[in-house]
C-alpha positions as CSV (number, residue, x, y, z in Angstrom):
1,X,-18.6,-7.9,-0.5
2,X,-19.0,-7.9,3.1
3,X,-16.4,-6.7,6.1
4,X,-16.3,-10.1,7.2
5,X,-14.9,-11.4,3.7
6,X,-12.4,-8.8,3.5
7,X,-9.1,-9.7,5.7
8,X,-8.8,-6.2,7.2
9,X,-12.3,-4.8,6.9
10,X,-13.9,-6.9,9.7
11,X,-11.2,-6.3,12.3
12,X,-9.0,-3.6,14.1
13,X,-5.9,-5.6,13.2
14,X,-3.1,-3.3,12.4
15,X,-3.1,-3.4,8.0
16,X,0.9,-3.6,6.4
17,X,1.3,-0.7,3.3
18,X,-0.6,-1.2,0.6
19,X,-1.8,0.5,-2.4
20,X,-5.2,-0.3,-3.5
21,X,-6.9,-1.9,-6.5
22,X,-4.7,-4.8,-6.0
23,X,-5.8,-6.5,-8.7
24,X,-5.7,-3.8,-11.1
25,X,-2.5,-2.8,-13.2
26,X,-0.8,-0.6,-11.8
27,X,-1.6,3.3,-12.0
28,X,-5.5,2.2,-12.7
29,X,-6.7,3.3,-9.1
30,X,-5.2,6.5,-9.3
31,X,-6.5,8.2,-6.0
32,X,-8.2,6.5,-2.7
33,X,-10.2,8.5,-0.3
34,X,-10.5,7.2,2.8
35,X,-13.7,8.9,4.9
36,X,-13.6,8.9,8.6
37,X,-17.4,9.0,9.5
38,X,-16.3,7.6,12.7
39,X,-12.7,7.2,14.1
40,X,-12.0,4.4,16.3
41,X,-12.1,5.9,20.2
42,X,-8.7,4.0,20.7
43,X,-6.1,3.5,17.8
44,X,-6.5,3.3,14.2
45,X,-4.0,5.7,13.0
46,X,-3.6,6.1,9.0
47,X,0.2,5.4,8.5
48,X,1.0,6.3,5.0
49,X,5.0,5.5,3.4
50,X,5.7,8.0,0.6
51,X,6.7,4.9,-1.6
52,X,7.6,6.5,-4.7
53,X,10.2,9.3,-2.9
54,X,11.3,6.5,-1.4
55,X,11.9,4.8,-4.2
56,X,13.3,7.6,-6.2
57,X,15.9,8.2,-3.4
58,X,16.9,4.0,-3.9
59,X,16.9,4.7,-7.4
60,X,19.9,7.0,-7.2
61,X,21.5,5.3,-4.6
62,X,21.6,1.9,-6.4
63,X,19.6,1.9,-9.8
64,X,20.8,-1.4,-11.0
65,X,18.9,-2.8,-7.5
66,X,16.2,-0.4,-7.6
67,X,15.6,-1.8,-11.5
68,X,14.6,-4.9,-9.9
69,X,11.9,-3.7,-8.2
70,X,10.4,-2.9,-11.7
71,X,10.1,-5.9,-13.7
72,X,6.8,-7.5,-14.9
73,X,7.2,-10.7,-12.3
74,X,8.3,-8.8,-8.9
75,X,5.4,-8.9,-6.9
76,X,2.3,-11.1,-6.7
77,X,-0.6,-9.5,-5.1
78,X,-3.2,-11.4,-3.4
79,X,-7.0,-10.7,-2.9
80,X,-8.1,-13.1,-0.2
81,X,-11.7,-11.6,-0.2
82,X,-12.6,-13.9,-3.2
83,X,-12.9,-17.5,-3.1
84,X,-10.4,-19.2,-4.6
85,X,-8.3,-15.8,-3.9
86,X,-7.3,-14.1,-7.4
87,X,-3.8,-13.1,-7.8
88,X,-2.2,-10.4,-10.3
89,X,1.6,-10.4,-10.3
90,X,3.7,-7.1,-12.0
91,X,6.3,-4.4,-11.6
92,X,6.2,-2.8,-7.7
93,X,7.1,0.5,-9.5
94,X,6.5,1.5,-13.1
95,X,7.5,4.7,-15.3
96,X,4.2,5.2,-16.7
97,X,3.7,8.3,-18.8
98,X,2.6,10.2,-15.7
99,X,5.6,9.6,-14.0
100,X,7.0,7.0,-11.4
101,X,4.5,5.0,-10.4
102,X,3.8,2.7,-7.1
103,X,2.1,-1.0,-6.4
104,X,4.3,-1.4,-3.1
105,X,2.6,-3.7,-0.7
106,X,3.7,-4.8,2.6
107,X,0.9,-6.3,4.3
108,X,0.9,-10.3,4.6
109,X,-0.9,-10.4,0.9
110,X,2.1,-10.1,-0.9
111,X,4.6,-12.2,-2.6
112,X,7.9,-11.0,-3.8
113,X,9.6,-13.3,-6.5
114,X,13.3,-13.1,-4.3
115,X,14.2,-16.3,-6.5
116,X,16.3,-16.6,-9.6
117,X,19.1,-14.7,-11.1
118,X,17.5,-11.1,-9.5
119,X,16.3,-13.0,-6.1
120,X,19.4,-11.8,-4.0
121,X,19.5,-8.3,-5.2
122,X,15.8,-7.6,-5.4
123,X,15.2,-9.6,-1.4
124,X,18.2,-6.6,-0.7
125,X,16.2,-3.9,-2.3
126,X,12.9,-4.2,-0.6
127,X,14.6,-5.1,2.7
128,X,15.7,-1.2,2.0
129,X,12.7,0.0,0.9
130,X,10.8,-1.7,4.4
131,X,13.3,0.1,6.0
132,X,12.5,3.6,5.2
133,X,8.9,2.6,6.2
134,X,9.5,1.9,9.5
135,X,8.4,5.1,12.2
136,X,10.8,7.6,12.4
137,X,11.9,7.1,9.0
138,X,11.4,10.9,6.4
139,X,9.3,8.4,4.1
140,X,6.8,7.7,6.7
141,X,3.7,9.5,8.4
142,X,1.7,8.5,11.1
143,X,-1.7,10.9,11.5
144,X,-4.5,10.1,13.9
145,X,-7.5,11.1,11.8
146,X,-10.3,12.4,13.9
147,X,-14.2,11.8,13.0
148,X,-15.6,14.0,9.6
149,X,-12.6,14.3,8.3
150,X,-11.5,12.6,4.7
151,X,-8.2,11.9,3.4
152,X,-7.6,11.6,-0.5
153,X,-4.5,9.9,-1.4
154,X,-2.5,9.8,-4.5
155,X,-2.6,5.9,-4.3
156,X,0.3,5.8,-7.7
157,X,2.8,7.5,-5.4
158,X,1.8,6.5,-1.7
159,X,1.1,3.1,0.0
160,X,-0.9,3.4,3.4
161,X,-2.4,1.2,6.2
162,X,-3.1,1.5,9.3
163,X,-2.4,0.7,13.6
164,X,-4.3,-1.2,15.3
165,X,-7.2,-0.4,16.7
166,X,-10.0,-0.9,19.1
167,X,-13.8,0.1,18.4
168,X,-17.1,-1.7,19.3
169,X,-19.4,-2.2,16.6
170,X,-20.7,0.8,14.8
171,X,-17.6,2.4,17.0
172,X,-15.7,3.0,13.6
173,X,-16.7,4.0,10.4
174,X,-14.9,4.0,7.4
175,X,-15.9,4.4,3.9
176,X,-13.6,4.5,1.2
177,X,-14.0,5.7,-2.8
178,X,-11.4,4.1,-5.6
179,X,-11.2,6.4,-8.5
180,X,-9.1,6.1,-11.5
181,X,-8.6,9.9,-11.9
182,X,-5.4,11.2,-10.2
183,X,-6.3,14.4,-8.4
184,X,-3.2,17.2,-9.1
């Protein structure tokens, strides 16, 4: 695949929260690393929302609402870098048997089933969870990450994206590395 089939890859566009292998079940792309060969000289910040704590702390606030967040037809995740795009739909958050587990996406290729008897409650329950995403919120970091440096994320237990940024070409490099082996 190249940058210019991917929706983010081939532009400094600031990128929603996602967790990646979007069309994998969820837990299979355990950890992402993200390699900054080259940051962007102006913007580009990671901004990674601790989407499970988050979670957990909805969870015992409301757990009937959070529950909705965890059946098999709550979210529908897009890949637009195929042609026709693919789509998988399952739980945002799973109990898997190495804990709590996280598919939250909030980046444009998403689609939350808010219809039907749970549509109310479950459209109230990720209003709440975008809310403790938002800057300034105890679920959220924003880190400007500079050149050589990597950043290895538990991708079952954190969504991340990214600000927007500006970089001529060959100004930014990133290369990333899916693995389906959770790093403790």
């Amino acid at each position: 695949m190249t940058t210019a089939e991917h929706r983010y890859f081939g532009t400094g566009a600031t990128q929603g929260f996602h967790t990646d292998g979007t069309l994998d079940p969820i837990g299979l792309v355990a950890t992402s690393l993200l390699w900054f060969e080259r940051a962007a000289p102006e913007g580009g910040h990671t901004t990674i929302f601790q989407a499970v704590e988050a979670f957990e702390h909805l969870r015992r606030s409301n757990p009937g609402g959070a529950a909705t967040l965890m059946c098999e037809d709550t979210l529908t995740r897009v890949a637009t870098s195929f042609h026709p795009p693919q789509r998988v739909t399952g739980p945002a958050f799973a109990d898997l048997g190495n804990g709590l587990r996280a598919r939250w996406a909030d980046d444009g290729n998403e689609i939350w089933q808010l219809a039907g008897d749970l549509g109310a409650q479950r459209a109230a329950m990720v209003e709440q969870m975008r809310q403790r995403s938002q800057p300034g919120s105890p679920y959220r970091l924003d880190i400007a990450i500079p050149s050589r440096t990597g950043v290895v994320l538990c991708n079952g237990r954190v969504a991340h994206g990214r600000t927007a940024f500006v970089a001529g070409p060959g100004e930014r490099i990133l290369i990333r590395g899916l693995y389906t082996t959770e790093l403790s």
